[in-house]
NUFI-835113 format. One record per residue (C-alpha): x, y, z; residue in three letters. Coordinates in Angstrom, 3 decimals. Example, Ala and Ser with C-alpha at 12.3 -4.5 7.8 and 13.67 -1.06 7.14 Angstrom:
# residues 2
+----------+----------+----------+-------+
|       xx |       yy |       zz | marba |
+----------+----------+----------+-------+
|   12.300 |   -4.500 |    7.800 |   ALA |
|   13.670 |   -1.060 |    7.140 |   SER |
+----------+----------+----------+-------+
END
This chain:
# residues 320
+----------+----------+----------+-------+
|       xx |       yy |       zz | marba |
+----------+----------+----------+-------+
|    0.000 |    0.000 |    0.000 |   UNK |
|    1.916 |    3.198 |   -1.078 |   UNK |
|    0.707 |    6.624 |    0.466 |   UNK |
|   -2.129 |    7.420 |   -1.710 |   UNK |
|   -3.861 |    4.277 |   -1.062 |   UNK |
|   -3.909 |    4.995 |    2.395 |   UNK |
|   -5.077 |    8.246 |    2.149 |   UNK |
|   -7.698 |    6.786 |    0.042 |   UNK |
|   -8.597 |    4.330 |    2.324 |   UNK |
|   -8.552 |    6.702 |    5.192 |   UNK |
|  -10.905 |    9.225 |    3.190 |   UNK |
|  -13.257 |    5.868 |    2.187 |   UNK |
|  -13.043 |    5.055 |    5.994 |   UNK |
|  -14.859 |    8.690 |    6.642 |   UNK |
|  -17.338 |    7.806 |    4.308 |   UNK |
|  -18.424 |    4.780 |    5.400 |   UNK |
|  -18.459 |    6.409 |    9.050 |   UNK |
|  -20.887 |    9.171 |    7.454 |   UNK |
|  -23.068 |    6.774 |    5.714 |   UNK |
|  -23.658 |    4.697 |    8.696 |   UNK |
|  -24.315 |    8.064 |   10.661 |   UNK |
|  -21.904 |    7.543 |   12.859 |   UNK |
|  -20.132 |   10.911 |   11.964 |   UNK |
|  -22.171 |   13.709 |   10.501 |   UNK |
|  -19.769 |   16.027 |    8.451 |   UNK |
|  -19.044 |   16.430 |    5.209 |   UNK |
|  -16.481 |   13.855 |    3.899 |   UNK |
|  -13.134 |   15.769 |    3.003 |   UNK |
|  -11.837 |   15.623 |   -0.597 |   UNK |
|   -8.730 |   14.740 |    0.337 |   UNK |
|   -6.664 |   13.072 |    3.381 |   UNK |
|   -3.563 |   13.856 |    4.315 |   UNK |
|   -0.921 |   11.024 |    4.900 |   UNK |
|    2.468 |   11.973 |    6.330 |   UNK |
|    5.862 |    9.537 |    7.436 |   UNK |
|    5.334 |    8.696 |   11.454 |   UNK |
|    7.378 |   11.272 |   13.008 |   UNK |
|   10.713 |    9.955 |   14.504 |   UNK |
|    9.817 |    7.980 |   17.624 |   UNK |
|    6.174 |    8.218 |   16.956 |   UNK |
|    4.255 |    4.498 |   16.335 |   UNK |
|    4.017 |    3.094 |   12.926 |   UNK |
|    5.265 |    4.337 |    9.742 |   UNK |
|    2.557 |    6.618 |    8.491 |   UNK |
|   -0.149 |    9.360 |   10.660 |   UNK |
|   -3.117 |   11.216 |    9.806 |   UNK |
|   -4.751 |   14.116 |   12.010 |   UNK |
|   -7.810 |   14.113 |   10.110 |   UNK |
|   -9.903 |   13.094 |   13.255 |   UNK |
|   -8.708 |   16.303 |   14.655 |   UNK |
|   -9.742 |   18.115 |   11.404 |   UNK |
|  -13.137 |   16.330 |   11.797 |   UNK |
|  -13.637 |   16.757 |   15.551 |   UNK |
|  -15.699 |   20.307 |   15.445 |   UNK |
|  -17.502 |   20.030 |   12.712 |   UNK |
|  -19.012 |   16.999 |   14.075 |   UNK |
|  -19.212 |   18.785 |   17.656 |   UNK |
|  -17.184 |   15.710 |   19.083 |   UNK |
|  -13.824 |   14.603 |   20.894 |   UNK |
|  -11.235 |   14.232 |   18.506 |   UNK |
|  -10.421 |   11.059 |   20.042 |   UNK |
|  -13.974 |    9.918 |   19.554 |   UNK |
|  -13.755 |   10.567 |   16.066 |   UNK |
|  -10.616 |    8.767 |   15.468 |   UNK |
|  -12.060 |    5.360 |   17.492 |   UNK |
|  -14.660 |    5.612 |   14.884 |   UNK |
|  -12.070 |    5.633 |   12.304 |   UNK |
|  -10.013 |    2.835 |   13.804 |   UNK |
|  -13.356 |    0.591 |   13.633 |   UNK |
|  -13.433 |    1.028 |    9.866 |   UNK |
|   -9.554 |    0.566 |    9.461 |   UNK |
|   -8.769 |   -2.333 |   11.427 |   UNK |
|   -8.430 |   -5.253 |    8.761 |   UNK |
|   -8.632 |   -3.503 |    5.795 |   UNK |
|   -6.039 |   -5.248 |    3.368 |   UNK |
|   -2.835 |   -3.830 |    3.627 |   UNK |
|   -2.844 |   -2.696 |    7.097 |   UNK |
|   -1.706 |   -3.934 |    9.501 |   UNK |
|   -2.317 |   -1.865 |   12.655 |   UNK |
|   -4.105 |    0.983 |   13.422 |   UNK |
|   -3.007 |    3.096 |   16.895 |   UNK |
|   -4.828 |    6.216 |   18.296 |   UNK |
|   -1.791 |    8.812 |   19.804 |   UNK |
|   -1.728 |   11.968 |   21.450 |   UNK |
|   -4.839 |   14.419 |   21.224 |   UNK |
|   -6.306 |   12.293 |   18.068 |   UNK |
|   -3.879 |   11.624 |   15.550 |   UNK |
|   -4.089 |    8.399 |   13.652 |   UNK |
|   -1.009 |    5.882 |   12.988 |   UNK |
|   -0.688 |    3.239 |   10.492 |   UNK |
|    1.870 |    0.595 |   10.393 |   UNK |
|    1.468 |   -0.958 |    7.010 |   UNK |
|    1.467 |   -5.118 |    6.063 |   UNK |
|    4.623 |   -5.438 |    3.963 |   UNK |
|    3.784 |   -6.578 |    0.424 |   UNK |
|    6.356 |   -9.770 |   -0.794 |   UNK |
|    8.593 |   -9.501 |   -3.038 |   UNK |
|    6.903 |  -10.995 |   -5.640 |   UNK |
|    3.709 |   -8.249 |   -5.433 |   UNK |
|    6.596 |   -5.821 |   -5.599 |   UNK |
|    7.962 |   -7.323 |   -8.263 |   UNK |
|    4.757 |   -7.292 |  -10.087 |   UNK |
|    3.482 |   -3.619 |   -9.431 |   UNK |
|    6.146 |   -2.598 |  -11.097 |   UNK |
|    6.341 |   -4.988 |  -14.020 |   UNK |
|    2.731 |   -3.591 |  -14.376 |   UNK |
|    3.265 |    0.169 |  -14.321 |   UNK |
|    6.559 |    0.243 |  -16.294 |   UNK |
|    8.643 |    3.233 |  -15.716 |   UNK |
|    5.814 |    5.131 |  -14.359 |   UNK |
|    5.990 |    2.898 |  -10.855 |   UNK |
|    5.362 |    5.727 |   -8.121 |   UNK |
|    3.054 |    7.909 |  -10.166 |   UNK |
|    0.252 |    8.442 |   -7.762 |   UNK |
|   -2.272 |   11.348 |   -7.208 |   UNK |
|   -0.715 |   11.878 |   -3.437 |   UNK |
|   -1.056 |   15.856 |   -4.549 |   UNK |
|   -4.296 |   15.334 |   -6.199 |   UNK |
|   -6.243 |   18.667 |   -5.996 |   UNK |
|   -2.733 |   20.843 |   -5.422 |   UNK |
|   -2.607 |   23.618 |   -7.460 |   UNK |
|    1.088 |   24.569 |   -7.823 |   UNK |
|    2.314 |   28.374 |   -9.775 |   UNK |
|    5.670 |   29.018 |  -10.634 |   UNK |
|    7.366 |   31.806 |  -11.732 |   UNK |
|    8.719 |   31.996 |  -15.536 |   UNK |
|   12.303 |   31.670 |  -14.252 |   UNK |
|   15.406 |   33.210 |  -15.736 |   UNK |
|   18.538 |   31.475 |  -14.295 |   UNK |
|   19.764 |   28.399 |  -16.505 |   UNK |
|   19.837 |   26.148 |  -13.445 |   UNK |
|   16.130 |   27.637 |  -11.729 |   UNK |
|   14.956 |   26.508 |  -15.239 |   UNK |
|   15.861 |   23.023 |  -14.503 |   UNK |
|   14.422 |   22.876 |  -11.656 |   UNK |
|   11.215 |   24.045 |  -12.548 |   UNK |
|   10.655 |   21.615 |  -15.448 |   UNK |
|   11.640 |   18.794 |  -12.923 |   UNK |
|    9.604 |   20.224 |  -10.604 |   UNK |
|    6.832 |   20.420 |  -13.278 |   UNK |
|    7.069 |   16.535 |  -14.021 |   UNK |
|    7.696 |   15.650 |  -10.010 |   UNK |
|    4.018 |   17.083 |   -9.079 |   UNK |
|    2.419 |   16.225 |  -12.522 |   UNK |
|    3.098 |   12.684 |  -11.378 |   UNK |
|    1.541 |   12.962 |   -7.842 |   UNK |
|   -1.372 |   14.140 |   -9.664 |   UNK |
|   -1.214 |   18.465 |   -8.635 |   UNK |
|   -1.842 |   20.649 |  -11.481 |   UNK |
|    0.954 |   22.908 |  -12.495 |   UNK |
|    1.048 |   26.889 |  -13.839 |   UNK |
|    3.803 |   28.683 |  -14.731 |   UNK |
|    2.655 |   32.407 |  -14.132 |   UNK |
|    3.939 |   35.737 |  -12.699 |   UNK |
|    3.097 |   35.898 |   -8.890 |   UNK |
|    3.873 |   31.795 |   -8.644 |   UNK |
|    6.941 |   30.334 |   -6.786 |   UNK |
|   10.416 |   30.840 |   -7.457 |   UNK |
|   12.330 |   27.673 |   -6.352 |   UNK |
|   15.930 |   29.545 |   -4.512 |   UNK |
|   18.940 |   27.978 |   -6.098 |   UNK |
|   22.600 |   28.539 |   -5.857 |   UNK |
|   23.448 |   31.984 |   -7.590 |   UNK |
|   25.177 |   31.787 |  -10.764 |   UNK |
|   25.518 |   31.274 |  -14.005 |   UNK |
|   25.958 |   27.572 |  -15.645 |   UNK |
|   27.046 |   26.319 |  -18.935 |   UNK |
|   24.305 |   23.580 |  -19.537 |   UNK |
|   25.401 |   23.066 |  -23.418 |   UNK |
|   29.262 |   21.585 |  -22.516 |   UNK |
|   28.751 |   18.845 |  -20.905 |   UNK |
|   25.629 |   17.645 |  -22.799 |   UNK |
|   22.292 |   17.233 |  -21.383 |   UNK |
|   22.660 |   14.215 |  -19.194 |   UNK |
|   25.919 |   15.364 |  -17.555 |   UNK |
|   24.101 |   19.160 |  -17.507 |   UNK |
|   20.900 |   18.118 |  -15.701 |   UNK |
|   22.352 |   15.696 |  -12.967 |   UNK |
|   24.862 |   18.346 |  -12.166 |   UNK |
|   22.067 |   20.780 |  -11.745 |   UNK |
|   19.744 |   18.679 |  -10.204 |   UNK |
|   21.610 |   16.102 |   -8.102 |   UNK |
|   23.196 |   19.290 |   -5.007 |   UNK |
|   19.965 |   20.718 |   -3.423 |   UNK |
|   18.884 |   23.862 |   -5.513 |   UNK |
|   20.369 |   26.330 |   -2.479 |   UNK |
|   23.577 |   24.286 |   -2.898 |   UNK |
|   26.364 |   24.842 |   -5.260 |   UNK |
|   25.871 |   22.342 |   -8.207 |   UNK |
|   28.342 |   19.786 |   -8.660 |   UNK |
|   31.704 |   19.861 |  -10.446 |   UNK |
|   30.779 |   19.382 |  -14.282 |   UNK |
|   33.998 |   17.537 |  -15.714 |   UNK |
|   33.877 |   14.951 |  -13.644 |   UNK |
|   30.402 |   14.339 |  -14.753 |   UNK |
|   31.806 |   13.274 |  -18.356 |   UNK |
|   34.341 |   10.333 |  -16.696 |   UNK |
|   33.430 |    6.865 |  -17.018 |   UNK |
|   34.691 |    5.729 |  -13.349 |   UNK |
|   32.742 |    4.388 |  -10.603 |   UNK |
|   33.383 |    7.552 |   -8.758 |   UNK |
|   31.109 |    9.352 |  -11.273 |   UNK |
|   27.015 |    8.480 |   -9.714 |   UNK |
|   25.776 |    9.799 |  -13.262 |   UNK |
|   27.685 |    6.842 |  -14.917 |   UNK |
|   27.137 |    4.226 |  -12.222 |   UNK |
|   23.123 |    4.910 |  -12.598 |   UNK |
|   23.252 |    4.828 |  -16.369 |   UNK |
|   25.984 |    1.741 |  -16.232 |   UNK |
|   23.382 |   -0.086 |  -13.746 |   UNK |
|   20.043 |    0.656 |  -15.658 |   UNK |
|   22.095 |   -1.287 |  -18.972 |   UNK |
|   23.728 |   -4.349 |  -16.481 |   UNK |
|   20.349 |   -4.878 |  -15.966 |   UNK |
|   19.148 |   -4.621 |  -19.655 |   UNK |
|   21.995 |   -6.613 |  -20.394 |   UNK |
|   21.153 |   -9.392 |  -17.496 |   UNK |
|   18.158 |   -9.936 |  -19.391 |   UNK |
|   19.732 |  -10.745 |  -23.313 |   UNK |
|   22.221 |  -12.967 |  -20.995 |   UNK |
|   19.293 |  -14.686 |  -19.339 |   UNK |
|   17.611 |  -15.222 |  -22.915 |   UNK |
|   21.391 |  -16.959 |  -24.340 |   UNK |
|   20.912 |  -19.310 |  -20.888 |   UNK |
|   16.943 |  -20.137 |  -21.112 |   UNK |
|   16.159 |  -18.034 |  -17.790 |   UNK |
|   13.727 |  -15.708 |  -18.122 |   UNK |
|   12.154 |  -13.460 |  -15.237 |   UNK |
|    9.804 |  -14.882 |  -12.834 |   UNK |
|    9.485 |  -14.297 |   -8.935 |   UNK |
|    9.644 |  -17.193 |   -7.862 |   UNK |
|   11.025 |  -17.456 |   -4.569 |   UNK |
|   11.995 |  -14.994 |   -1.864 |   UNK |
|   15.072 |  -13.223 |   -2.575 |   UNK |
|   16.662 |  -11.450 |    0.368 |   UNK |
|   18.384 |   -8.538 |   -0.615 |   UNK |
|   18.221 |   -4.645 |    0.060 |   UNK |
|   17.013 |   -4.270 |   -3.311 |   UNK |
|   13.631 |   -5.306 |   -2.500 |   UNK |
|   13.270 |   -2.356 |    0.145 |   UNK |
|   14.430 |    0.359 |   -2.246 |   UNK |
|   12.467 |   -0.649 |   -5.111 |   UNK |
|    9.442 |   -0.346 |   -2.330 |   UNK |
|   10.347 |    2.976 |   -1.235 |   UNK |
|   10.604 |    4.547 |   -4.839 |   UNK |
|    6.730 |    5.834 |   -4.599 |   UNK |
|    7.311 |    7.424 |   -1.296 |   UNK |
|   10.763 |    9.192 |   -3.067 |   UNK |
|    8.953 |   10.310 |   -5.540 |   UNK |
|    5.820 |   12.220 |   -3.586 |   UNK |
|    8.611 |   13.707 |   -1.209 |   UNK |
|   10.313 |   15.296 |   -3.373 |   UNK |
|    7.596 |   16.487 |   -5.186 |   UNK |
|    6.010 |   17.716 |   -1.921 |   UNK |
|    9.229 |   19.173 |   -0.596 |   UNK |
|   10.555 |   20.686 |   -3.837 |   UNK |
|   13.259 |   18.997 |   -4.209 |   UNK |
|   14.224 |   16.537 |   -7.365 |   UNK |
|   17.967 |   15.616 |   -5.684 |   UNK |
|   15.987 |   13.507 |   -3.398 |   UNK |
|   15.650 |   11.312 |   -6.628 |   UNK |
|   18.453 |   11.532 |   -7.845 |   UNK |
|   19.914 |   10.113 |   -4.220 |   UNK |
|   17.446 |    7.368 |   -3.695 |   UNK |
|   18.483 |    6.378 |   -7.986 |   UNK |
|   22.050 |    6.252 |   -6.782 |   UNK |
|   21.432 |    3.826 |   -4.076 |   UNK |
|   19.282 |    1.915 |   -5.986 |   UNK |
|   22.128 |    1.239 |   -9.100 |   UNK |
|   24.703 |    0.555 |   -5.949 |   UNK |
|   22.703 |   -2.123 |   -4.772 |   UNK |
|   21.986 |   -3.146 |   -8.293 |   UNK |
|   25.762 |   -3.565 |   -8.842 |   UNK |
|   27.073 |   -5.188 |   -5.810 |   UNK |
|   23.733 |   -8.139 |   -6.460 |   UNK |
|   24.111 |   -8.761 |  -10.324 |   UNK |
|   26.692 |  -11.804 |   -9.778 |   UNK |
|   24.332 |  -13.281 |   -8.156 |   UNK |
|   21.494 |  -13.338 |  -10.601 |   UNK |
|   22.455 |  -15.958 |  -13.471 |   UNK |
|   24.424 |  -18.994 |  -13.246 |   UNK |
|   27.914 |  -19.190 |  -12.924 |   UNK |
|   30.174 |  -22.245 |  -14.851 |   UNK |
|   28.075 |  -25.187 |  -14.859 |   UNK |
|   25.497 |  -24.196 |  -12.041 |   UNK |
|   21.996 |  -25.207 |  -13.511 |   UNK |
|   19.292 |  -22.328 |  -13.824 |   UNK |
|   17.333 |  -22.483 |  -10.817 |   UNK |
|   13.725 |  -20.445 |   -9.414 |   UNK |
|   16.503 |  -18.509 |   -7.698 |   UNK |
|   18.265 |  -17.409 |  -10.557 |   UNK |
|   14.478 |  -16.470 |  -12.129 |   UNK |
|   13.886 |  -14.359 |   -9.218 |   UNK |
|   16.732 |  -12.662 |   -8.917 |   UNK |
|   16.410 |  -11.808 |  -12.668 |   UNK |
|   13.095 |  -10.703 |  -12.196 |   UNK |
|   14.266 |   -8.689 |   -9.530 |   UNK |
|   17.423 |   -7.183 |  -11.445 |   UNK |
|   14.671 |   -5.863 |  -14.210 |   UNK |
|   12.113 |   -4.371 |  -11.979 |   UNK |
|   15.580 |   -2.170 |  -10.402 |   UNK |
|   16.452 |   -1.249 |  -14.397 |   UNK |
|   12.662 |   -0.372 |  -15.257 |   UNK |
|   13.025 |    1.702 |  -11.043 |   UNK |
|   16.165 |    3.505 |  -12.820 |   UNK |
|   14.822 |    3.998 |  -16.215 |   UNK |
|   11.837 |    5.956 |  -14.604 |   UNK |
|   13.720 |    7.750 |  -12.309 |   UNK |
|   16.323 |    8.803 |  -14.836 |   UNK |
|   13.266 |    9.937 |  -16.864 |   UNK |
|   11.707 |   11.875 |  -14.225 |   UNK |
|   15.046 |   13.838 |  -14.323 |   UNK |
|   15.133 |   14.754 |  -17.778 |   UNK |
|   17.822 |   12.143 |  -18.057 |   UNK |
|   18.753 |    9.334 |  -20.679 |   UNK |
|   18.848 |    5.576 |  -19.655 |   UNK |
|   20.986 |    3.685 |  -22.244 |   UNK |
|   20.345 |    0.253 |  -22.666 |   UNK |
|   24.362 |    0.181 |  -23.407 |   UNK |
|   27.448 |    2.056 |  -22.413 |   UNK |
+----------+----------+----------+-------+
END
């Protein structure tokens, strides 16, 4: 269940508590889901019983016990907990690998599109700077994927980045836009020349050297009759990165800030790397389930990458 589910369930939860007259307001259009705060319980909260509490003229721990009725068991939770004045916390029923796996298989290199920002109207202003420009059309594709609607108009936001003026036609687009992108806009942008070295110390190339491993995992697996399946569990941190891709995503569209992408992308291609001797068979070792889901894995990380590289304005080569 990735954030916008739960909000949606959350928001269907109201409604059902309405329709049964147990609450009598008017159901809210939207529901807002936010990470557990550090030492809080579970991994998500919601305060929308305390939003709810005087329009229905009732405690807002009232409201949120009828909420937890009409929570509790729902698919893909798996607890609700009331804290503090009223606030609602979910901890969330882990999905296995092979749903993973799957969801991602299904929505291609759009995995972590969601309408978490549904209803969001978002203005920016026309900007000037090279880099600001960047930043806006990231922006601009960041919220369009959580569903906001976007304007660029006079009076709108102006995103603050690092004063200065960049050269984004040297080092060529890809090299340009991660070196933009990848520092926080109020930092100064990385170093550009090192952007064009093919060495592991460059994070452009390992991200565009692990989207093609995997591409190229996947003519290998065709030469050795394995093709991707999950079939059993693999263990590996993989799985947990690939899951937190939808949450990147609506962060740093919510926060404003695209280097939160291009972070969680680098971490993703470093696991990627260190795990892709493990996925086919090595000398005379037969092809196994194992070796299926690991390949299976190793292409939902690519198609993870290939999105991600996308969101950034970025190309993801299918060779280097």
């Amino acid at each position: 269940m990735t954030p916008a589910d739960l909000s949606l369930t959350v928001q269907h939860a109201v409604r059902r508590a309405v329709d049964d007259g147990a609450l009598r307001v008017d159901v809210p259009p939207r529901v807002k889901v936010e990470k557990a705060r550090p030492g809080g319980v579970g991994e998500y909260a919601s305060s929308v019983a305390l939003t709810l509490a005087r329009p229905a003229g009732r405690a807002a721990l009232d409201v949120a016990s009828v909420l937890k009725e009409r929570l509790e068991g729902v698919r893909g939770i798996l607890a609700v907990d009331i804290t503090g004045p009223g606030f609602l916390n979910f901890t969330l029923r882990r999905d296995s690998g092979a749903a993973l796996v799957e969801a991602v298989r299904t929505a291609g290199p759009g995995y972590g599109r969601g309408d978490g920002l549904a209803g969001d109207l978002v203005r920016f202003e026309s900007p000037a700077e090279a880099r600001a420009r960047v930043v806006v059309d990231c922006l601009t594709g960041l919220l369009l994927g959580q569903g906001a609607e976007v304007r660029v108009e006079a009076g709108g936001e102006r995103p603050h980045v690092h004063p200065g003026a960049y050269d984004t036609e040297r080092l060529g687009t890809d090299a340009a836009r991660w070196r933009l992108l990848r520092a926080a806009p109020h930092d100064r942008p990385l170093d550009g020349p090192p952007l064009l070295v093919r060495h592991e110390r460059n994070a452009l190339f390992r991200v565009q050297y692990a989207h093609s491993r995997a591409r190229r995992l996947l003519v290998n697996g065709r030469q050795l009759h394995v093709a991707p399946a999950y079939e059993t569990e693999v263990h590996d941190p993989l799985l947990g990165l690939l899951r937190d891709h939808p949450d990147v995503l609506l962060a740093a569209a919510r926060h404003r800030a695209p280097d939160r992408v291009a972070r969680h992308l680098e971490a993703v291609a470093d696991a990627l790397l260190g795990f892709q001797h493990t996925v086919l068979p090595l000398g005379d070792e037969k092809p196994s389930a194992a070796h299926r889901s690991r390949l299976a894995l190793a292409e939902a990380a690519g198609t993870v990458l290939a999105g991600g590289l996308s969101v950034l304005g970025i190309s993801a080569p299918d060779r280097i």
